[in-house]
MIDOSE-1310 file (N, C-alpha, C; in nm, 2 decimals, decimal comma, always signed):
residues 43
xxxx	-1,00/+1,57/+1,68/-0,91/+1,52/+1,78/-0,85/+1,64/+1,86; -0,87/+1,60/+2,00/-0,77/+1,74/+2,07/-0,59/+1,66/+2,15; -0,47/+1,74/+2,11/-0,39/+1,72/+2,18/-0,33/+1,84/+2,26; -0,29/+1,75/+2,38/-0,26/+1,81/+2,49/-0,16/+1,82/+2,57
xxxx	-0,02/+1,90/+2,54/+0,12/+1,92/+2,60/+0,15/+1,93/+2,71; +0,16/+1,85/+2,80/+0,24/+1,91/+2,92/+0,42/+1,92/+2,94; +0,44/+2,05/+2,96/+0,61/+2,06/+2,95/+0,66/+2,09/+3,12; +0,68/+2,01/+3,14/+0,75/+2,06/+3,30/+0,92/+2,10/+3,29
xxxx	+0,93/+2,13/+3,18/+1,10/+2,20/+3,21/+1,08/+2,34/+3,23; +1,19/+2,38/+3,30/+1,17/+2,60/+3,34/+1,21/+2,60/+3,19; +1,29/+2,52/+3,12/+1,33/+2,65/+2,97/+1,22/+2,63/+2,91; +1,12/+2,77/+2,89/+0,99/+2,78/+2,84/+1,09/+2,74/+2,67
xxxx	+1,16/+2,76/+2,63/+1,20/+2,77/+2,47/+1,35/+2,63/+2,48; +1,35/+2,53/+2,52/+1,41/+2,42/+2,53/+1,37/+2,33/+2,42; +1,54/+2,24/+2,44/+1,51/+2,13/+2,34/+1,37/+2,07/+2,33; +1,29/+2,02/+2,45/+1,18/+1,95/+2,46/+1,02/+2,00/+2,42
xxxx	+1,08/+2,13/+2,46/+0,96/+2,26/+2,38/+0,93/+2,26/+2,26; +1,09/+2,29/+2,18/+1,11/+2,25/+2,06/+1,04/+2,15/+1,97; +1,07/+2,05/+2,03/+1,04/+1,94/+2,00/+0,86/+1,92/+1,98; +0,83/+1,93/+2,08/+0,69/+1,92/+2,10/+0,60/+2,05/+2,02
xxxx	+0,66/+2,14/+2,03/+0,61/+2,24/+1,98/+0,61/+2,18/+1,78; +0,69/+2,14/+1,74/+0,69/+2,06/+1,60/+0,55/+1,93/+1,59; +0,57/+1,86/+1,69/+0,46/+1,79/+1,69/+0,30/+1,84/+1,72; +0,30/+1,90/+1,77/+0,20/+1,97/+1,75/+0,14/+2,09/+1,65
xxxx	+0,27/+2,11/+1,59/+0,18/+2,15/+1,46/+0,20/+2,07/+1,36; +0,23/+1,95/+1,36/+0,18/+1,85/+1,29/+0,07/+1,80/+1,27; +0,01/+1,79/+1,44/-0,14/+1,77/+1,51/-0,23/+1,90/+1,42; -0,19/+2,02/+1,36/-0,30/+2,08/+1,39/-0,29/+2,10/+1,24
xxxx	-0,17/+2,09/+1,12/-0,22/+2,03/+0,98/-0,30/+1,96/+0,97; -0,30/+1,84/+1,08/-0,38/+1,71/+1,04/-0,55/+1,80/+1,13; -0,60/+1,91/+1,14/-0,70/+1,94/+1,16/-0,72/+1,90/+1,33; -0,64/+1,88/+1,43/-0,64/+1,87/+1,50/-0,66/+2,00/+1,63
xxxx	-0,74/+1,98/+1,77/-0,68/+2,12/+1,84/-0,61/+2,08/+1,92; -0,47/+2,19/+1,92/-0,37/+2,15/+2,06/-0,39/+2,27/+2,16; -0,29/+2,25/+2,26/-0,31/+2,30/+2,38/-0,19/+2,26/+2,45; -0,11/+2,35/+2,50/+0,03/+2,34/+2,59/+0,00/+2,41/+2,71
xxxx	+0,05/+2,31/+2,83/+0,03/+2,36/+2,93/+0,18/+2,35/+3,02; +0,24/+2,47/+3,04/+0,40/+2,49/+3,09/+0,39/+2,52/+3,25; +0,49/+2,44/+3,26/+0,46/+2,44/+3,40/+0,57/+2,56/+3,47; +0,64/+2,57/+3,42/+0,72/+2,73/+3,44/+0,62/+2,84/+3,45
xxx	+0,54/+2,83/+3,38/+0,43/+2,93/+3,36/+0,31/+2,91/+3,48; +0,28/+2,82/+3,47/+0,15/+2,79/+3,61/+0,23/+2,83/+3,73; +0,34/+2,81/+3,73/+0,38/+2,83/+3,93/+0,41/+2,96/+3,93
């Protein structure tokens, strides 16, 4: 299975980041590939 983050807040290290950044290494115990894409970062 692949999952895939999109974070559109500027705090690259925010509650939401946080957050998601847990859930996705949940994803990748369970043998999963993740991938985050920051949108602070793209622009």
């Amino acid at each position: 299975m692949k999952v895939i983050a999109f974070l559109g807040s500027p705090n690259k290290n925010g509650n939401t980041a946080q957050i998601v950044n847990k859930i996705l290494k949940s994803a990748e115990a369970s043998d999963a590939e993740t991938q985050v894409f920051m949108q602070a970062i793209l622009m």
